[in-house]
mmCIF file of the N, C-alpha and C atoms, coordinates in Angstrom:
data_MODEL
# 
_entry.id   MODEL 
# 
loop_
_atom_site.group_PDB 
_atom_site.id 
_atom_site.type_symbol 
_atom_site.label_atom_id 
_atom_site.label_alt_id 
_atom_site.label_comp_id 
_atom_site.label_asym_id 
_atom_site.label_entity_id 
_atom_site.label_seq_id 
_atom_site.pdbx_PDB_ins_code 
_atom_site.Cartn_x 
_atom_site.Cartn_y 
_atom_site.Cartn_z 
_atom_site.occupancy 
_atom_site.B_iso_or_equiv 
_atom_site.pdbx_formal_charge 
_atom_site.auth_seq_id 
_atom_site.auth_comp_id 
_atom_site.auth_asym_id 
_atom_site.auth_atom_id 
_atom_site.pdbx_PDB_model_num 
ATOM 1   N N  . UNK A 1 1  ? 0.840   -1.167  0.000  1.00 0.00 ? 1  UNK A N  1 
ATOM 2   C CA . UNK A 1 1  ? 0.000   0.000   0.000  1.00 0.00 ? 1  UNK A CA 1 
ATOM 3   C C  . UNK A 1 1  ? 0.881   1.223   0.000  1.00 0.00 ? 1  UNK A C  1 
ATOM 4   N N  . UNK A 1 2  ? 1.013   2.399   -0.781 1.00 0.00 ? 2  UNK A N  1 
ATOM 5   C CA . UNK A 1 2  ? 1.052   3.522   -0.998 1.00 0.00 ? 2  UNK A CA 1 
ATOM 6   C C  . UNK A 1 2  ? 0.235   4.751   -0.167 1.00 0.00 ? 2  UNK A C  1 
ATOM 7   N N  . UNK A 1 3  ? 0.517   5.009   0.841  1.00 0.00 ? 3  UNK A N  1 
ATOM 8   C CA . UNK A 1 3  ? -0.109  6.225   1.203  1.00 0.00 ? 3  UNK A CA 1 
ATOM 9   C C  . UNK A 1 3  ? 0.417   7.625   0.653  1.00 0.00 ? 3  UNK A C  1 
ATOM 10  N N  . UNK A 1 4  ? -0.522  8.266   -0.450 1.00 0.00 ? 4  UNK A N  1 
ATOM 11  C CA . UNK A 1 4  ? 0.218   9.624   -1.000 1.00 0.00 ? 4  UNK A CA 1 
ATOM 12  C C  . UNK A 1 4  ? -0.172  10.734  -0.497 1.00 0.00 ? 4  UNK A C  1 
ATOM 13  N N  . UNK A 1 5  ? -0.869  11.007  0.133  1.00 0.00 ? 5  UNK A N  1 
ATOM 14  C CA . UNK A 1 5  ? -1.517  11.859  1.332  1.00 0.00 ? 5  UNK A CA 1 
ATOM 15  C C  . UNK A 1 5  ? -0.459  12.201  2.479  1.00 0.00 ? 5  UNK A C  1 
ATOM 16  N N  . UNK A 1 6  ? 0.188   12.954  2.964  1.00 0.00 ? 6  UNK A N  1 
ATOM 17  C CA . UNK A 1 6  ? 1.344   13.309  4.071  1.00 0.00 ? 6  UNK A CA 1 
ATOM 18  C C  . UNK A 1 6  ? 0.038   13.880  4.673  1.00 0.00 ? 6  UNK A C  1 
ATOM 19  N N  . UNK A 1 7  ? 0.298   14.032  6.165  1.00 0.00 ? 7  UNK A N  1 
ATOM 20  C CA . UNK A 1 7  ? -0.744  14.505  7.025  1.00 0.00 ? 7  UNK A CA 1 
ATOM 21  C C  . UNK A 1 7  ? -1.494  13.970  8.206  1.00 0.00 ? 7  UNK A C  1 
ATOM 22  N N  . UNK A 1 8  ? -1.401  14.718  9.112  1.00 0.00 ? 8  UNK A N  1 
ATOM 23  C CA . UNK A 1 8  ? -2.461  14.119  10.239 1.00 0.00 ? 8  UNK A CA 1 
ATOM 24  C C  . UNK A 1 8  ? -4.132  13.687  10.146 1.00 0.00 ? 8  UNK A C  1 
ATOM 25  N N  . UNK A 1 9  ? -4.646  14.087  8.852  1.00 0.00 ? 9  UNK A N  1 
ATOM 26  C CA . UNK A 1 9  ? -6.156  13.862  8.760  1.00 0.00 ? 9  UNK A CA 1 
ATOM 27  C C  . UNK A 1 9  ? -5.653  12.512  7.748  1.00 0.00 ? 9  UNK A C  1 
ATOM 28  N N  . UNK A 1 10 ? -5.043  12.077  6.989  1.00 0.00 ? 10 UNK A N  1 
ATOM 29  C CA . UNK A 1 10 ? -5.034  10.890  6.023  1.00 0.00 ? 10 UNK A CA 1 
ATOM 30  C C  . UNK A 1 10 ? -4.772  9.730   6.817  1.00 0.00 ? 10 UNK A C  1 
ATOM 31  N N  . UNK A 1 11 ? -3.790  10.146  8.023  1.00 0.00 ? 11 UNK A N  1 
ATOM 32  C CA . UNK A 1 11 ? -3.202  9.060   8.511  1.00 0.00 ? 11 UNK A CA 1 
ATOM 33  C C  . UNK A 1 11 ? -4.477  8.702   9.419  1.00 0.00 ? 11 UNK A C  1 
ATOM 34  N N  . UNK A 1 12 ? -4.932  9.359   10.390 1.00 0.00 ? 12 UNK A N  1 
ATOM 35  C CA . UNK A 1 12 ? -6.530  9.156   11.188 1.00 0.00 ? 12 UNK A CA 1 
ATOM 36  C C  . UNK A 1 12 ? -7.265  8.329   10.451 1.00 0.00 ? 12 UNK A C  1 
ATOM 37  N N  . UNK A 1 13 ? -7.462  8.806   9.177  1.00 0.00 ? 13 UNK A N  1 
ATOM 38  C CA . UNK A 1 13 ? -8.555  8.352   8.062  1.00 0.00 ? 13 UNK A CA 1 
ATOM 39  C C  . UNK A 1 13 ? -8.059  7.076   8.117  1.00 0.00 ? 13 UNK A C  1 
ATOM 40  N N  . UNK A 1 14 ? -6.965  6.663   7.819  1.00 0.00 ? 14 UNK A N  1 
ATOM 41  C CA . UNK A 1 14 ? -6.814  5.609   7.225  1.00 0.00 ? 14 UNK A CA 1 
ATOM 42  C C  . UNK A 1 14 ? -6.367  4.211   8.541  1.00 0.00 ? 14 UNK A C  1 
ATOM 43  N N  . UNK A 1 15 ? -6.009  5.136   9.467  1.00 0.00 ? 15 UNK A N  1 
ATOM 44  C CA . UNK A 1 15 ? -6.147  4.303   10.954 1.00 0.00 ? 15 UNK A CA 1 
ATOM 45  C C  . UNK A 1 15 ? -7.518  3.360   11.445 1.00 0.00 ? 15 UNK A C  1 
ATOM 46  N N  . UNK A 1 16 ? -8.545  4.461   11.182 1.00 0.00 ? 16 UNK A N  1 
ATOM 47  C CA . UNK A 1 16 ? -9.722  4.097   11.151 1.00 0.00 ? 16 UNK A CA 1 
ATOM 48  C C  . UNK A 1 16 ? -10.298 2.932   10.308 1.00 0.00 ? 16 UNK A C  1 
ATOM 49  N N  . UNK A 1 17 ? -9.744  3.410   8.905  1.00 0.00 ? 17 UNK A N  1 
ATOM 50  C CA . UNK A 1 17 ? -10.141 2.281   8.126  1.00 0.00 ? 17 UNK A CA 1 
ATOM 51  C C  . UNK A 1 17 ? -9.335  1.292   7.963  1.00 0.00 ? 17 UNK A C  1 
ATOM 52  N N  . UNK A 1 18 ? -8.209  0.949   8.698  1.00 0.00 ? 18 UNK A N  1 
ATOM 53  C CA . UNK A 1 18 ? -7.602  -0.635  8.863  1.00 0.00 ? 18 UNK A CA 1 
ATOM 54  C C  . UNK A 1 18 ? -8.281  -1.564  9.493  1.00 0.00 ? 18 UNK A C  1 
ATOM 55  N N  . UNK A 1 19 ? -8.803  -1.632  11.152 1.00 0.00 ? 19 UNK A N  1 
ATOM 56  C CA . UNK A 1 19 ? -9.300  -2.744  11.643 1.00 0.00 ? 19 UNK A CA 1 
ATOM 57  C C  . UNK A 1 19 ? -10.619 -2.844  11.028 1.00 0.00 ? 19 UNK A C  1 
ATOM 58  N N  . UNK A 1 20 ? -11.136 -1.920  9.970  1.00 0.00 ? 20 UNK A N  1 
ATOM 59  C CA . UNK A 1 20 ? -12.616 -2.480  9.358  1.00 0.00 ? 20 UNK A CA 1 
ATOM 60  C C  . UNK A 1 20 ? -12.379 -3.100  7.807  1.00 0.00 ? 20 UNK A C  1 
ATOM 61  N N  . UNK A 1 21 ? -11.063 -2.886  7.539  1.00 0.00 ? 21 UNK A N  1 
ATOM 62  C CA . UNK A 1 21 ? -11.017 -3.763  6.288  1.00 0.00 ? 21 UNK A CA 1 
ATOM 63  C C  . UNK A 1 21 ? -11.338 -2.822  5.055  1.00 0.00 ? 21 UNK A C  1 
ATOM 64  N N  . UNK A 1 22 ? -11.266 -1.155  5.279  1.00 0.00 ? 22 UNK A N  1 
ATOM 65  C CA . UNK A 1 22 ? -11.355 -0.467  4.475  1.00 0.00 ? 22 UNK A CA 1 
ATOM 66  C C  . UNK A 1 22 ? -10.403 0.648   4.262  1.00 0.00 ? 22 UNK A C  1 
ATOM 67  N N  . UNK A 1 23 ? -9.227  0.145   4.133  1.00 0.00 ? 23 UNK A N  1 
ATOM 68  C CA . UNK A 1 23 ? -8.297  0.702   3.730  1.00 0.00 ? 23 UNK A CA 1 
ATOM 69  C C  . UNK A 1 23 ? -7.494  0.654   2.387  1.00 0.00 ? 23 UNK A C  1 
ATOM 70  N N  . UNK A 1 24 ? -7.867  -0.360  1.835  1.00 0.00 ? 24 UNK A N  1 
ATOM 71  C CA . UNK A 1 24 ? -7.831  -0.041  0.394  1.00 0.00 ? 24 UNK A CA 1 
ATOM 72  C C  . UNK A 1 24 ? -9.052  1.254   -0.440 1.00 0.00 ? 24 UNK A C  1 
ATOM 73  N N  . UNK A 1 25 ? -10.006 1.265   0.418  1.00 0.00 ? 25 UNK A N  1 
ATOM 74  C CA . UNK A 1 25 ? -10.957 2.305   -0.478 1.00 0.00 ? 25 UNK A CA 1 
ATOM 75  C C  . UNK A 1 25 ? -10.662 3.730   -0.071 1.00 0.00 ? 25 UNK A C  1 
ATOM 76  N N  . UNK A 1 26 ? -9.874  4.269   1.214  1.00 0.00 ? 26 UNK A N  1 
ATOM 77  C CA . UNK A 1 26 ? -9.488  5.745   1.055  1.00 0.00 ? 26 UNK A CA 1 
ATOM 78  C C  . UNK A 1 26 ? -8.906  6.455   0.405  1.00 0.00 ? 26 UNK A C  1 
ATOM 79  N N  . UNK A 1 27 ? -9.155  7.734   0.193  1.00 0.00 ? 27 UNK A N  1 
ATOM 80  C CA . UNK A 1 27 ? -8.509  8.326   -0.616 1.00 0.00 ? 27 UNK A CA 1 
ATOM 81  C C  . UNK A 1 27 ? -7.285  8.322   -0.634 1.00 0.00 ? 27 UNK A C  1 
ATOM 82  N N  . UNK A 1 28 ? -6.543  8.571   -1.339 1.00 0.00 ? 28 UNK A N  1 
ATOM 83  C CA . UNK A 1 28 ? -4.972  8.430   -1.325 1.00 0.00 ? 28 UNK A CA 1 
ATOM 84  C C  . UNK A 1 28 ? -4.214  7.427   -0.696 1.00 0.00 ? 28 UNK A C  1 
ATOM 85  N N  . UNK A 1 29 ? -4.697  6.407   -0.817 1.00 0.00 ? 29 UNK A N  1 
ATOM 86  C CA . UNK A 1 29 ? -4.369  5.011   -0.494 1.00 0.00 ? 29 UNK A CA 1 
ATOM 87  C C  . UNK A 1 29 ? -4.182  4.066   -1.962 1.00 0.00 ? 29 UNK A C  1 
ATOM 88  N N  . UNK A 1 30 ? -2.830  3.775   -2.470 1.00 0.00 ? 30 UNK A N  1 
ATOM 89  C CA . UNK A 1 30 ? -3.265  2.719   -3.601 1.00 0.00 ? 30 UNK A CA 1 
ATOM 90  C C  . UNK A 1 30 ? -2.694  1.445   -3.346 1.00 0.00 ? 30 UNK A C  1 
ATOM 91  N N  . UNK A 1 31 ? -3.167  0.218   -3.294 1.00 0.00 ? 31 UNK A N  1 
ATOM 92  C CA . UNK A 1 31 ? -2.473  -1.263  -3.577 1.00 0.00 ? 31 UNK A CA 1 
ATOM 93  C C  . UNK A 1 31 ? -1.855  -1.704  -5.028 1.00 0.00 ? 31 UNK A C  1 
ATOM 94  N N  . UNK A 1 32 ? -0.639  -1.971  -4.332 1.00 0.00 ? 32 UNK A N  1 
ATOM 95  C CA . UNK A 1 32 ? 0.380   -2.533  -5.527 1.00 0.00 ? 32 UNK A CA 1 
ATOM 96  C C  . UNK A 1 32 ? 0.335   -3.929  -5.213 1.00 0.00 ? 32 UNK A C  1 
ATOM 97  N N  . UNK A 1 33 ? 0.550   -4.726  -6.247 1.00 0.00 ? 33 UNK A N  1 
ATOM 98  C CA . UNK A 1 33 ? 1.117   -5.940  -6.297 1.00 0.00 ? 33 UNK A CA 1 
ATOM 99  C C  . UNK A 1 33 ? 2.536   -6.281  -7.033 1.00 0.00 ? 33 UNK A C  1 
ATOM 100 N N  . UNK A 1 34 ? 3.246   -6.772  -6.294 1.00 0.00 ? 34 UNK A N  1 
ATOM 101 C CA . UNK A 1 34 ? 4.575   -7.213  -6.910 1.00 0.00 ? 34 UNK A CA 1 
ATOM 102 C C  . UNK A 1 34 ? 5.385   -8.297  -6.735 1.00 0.00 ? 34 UNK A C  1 
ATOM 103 N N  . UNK A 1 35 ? 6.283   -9.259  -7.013 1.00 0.00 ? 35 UNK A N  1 
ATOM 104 C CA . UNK A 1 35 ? 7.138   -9.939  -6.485 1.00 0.00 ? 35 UNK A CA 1 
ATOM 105 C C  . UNK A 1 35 ? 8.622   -9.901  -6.021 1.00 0.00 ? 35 UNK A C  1 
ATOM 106 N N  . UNK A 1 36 ? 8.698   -8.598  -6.256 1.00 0.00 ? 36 UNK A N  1 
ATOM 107 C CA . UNK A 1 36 ? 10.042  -7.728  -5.369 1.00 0.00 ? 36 UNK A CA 1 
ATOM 108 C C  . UNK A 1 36 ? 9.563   -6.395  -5.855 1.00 0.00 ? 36 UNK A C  1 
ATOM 109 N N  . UNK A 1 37 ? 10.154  -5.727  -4.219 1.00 0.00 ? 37 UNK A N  1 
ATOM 110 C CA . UNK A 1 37 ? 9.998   -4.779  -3.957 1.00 0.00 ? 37 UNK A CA 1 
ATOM 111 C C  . UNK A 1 37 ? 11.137  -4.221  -3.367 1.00 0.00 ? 37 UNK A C  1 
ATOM 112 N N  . UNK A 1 38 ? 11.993  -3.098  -4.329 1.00 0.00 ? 38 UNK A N  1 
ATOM 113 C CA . UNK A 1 38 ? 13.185  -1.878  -3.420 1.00 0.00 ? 38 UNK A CA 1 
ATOM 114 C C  . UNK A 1 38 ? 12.878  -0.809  -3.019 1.00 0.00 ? 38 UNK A C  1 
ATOM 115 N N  . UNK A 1 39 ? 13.371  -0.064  -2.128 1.00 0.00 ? 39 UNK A N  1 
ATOM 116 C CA . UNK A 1 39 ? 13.170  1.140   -1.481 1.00 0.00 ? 39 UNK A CA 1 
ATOM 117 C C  . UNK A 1 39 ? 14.346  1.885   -1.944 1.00 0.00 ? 39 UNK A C  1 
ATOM 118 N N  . UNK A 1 40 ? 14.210  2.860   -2.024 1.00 0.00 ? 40 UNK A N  1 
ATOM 119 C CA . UNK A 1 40 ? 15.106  4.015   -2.401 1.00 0.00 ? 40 UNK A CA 1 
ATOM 120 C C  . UNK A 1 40 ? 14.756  5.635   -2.577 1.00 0.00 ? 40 UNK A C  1 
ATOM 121 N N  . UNK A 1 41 ? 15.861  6.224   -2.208 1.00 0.00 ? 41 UNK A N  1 
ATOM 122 C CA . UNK A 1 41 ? 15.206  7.807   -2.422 1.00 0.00 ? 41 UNK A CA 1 
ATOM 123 C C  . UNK A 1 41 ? 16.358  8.556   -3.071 1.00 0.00 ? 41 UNK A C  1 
ATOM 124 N N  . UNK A 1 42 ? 16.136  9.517   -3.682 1.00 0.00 ? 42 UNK A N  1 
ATOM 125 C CA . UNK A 1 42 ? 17.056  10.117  -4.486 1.00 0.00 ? 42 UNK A CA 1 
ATOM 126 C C  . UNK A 1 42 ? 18.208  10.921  -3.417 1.00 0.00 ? 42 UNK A C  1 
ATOM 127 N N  . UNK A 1 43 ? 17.854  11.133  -1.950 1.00 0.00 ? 43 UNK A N  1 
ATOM 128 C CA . UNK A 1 43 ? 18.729  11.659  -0.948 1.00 0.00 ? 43 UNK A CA 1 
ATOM 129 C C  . UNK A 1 43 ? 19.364  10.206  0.065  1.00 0.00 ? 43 UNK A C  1 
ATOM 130 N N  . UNK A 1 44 ? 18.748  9.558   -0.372 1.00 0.00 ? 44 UNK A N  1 
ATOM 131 C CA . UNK A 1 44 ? 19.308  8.192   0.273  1.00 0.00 ? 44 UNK A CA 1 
ATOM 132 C C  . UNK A 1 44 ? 19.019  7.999   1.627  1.00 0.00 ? 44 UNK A C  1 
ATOM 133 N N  . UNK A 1 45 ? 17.475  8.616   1.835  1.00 0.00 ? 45 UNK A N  1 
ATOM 134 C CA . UNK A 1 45 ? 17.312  8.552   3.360  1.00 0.00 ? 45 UNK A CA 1 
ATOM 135 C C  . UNK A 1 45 ? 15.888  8.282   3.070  1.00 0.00 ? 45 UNK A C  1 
ATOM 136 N N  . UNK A 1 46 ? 15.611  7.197   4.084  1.00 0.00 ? 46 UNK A N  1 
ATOM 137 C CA . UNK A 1 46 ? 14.313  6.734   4.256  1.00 0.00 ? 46 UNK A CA 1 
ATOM 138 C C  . UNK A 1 46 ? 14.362  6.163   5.681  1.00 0.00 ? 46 UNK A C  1 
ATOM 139 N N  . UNK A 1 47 ? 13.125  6.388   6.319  1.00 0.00 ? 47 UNK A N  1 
ATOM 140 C CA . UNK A 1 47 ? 13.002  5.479   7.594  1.00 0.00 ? 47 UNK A CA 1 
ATOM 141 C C  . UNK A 1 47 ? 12.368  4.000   7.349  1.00 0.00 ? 47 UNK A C  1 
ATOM 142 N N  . UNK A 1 48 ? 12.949  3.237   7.468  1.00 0.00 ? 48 UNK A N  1 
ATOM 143 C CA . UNK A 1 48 ? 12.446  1.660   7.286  1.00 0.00 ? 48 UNK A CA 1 
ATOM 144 C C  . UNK A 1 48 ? 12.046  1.282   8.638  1.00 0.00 ? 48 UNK A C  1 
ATOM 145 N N  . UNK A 1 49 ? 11.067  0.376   8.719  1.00 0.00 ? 49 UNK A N  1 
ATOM 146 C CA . UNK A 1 49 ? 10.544  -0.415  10.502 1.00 0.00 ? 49 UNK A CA 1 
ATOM 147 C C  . UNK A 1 49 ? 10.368  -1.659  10.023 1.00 0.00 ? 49 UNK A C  1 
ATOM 148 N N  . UNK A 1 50 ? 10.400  -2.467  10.846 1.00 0.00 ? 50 UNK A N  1 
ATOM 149 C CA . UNK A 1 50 ? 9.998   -4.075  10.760 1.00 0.00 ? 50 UNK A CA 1 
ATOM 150 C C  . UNK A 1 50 ? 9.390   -4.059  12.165 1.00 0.00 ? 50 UNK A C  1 
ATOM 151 N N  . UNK A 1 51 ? 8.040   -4.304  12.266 1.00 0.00 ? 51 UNK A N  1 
ATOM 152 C CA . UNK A 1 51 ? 7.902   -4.667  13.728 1.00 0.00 ? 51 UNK A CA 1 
ATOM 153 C C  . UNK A 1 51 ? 8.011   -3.763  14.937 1.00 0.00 ? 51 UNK A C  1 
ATOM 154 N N  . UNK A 1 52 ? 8.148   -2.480  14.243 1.00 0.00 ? 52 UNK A N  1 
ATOM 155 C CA . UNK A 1 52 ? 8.224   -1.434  15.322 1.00 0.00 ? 52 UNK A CA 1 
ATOM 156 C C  . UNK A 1 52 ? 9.918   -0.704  15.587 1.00 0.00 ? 52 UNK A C  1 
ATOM 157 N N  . UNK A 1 53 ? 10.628  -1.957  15.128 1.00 0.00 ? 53 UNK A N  1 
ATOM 158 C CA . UNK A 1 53 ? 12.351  -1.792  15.020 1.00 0.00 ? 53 UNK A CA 1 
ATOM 159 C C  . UNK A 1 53 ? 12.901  -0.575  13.697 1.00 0.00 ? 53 UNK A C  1 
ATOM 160 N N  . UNK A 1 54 ? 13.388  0.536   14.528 1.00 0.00 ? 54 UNK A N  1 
ATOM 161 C CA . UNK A 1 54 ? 14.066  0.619   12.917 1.00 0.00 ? 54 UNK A CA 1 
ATOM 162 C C  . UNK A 1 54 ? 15.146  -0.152  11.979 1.00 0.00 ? 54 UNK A C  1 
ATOM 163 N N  . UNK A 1 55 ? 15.490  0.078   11.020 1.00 0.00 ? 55 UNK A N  1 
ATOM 164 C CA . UNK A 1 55 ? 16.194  -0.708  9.867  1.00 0.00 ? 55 UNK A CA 1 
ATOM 165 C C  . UNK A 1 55 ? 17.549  -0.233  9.522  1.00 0.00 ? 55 UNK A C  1 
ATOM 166 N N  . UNK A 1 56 ? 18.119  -0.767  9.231  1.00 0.00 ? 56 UNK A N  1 
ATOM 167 C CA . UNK A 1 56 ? 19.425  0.068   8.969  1.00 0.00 ? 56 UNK A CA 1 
ATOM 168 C C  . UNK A 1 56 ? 19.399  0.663   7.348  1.00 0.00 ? 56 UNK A C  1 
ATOM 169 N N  . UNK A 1 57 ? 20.355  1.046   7.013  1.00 0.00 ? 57 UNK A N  1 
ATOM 170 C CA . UNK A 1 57 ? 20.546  2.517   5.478  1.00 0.00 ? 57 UNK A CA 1 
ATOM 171 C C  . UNK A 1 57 ? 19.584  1.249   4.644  1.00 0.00 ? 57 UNK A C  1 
ATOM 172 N N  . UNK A 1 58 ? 19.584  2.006   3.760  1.00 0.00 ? 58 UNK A N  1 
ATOM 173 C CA . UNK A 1 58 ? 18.639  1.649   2.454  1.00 0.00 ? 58 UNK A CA 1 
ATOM 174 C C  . UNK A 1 58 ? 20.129  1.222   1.018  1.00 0.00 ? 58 UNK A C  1 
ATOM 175 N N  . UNK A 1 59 ? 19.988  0.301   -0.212 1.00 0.00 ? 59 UNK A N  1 
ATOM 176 C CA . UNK A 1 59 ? 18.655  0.692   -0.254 1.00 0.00 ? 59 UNK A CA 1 
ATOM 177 C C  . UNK A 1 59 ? 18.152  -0.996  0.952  1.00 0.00 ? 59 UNK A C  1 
ATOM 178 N N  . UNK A 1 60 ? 17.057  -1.163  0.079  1.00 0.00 ? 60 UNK A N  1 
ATOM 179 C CA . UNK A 1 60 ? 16.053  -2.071  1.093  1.00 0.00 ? 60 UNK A CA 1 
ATOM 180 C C  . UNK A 1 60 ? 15.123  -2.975  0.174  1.00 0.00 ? 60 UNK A C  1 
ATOM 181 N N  . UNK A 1 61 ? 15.232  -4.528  0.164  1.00 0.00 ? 61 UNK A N  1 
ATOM 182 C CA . UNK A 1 61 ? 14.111  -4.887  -0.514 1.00 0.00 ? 61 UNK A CA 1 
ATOM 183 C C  . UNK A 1 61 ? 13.581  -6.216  0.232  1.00 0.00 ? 61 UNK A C  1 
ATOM 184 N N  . UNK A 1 62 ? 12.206  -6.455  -0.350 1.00 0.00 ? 62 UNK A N  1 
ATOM 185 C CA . UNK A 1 62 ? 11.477  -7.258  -0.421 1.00 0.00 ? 62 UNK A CA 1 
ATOM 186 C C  . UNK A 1 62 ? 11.288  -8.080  -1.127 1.00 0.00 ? 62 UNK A C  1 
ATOM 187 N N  . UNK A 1 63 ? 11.682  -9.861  -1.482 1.00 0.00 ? 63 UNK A N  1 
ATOM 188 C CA . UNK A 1 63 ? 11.311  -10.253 -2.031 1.00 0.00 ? 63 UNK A CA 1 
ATOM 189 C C  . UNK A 1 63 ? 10.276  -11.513 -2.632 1.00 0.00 ? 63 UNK A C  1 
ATOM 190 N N  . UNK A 1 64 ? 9.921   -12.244 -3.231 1.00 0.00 ? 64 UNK A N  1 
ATOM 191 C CA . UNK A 1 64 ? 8.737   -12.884 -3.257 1.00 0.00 ? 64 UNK A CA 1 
ATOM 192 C C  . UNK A 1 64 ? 8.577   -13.972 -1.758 1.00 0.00 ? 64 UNK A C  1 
ATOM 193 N N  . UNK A 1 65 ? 7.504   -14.114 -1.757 1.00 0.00 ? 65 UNK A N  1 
ATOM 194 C CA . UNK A 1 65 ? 7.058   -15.108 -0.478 1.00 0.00 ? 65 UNK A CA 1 
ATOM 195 C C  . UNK A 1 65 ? 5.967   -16.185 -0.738 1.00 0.00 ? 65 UNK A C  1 
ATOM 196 N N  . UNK A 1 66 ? 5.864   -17.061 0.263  1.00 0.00 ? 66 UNK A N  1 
ATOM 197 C CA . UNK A 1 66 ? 5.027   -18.039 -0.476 1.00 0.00 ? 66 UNK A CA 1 
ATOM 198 C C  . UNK A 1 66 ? 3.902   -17.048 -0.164 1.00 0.00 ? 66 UNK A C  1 
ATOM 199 N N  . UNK A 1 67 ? 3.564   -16.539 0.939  1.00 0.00 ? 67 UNK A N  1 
ATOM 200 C CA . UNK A 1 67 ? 2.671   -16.025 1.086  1.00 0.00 ? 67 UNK A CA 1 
ATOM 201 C C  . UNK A 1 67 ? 2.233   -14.154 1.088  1.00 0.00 ? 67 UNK A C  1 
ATOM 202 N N  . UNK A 1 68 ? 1.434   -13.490 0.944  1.00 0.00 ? 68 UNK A N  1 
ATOM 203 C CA . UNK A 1 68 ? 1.750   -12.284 0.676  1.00 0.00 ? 68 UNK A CA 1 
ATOM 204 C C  . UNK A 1 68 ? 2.538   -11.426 1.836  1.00 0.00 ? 68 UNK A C  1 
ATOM 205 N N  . UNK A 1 69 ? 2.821   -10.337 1.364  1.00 0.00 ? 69 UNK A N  1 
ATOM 206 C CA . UNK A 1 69 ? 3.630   -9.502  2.675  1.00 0.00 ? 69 UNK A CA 1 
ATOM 207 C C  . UNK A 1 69 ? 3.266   -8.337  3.026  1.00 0.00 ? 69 UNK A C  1 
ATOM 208 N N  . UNK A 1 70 ? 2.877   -7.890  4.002  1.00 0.00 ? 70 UNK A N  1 
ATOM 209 C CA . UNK A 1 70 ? 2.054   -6.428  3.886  1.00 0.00 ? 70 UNK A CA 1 
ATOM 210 C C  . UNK A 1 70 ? 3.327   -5.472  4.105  1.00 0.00 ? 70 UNK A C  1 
ATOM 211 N N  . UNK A 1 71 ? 3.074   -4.681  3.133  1.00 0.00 ? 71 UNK A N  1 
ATOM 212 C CA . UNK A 1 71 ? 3.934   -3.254  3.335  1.00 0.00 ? 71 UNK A CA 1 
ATOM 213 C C  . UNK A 1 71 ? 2.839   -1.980  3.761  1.00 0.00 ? 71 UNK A C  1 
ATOM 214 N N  . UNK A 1 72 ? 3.550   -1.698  4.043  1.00 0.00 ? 72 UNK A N  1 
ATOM 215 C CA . UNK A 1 72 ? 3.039   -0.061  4.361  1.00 0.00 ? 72 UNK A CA 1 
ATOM 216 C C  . UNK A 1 72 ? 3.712   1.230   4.198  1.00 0.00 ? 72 UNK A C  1 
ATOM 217 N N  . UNK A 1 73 ? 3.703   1.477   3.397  1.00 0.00 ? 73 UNK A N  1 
ATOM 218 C CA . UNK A 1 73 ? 4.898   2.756   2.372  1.00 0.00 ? 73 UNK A CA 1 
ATOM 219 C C  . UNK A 1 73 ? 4.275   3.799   2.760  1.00 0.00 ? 73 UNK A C  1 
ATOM 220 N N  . UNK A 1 74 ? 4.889   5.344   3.648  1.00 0.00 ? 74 UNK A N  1 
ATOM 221 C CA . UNK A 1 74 ? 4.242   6.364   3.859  1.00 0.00 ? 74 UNK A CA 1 
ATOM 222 C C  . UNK A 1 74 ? 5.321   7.151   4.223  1.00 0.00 ? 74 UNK A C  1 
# 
């Protein structure tokens, strides 16, 4: 998931609509599908988490699983 919305009202919004299963339908919310996934930024700084942990430098990837993997990109 893509959150393109920066902000304290998108992130609420979309807090709200996780434990009801409607967080793919907010605004500025889009689902990707892929079988690898890199992170990168043109300044070479991103905050990465796993689990609440931060991550060390970028870049950073994801790749296929048997089963899906939830990201949360924001």
């Amino acid at each position: 998931m893509l959150f393109e919305k920066p902000g304290t009202l998108p992130a609420l919004l979309s807090g709200a609509a996780l434990p009801l299963g409607l967080l793919p339908r907010c605004p500025g919310v889009r689902v990707l599908a892929g079988s690898h996934v890199e992170f990168s930024a043109p300044n070479g700084r991103i905050s990465t988490h796993a689990d609440g942990d931060t991550l060390p430098a970028l870049p950073r990837g994801v790749v296929s699983a048997q089963a899906p993997i939830s990201l949360i990109v924001g």
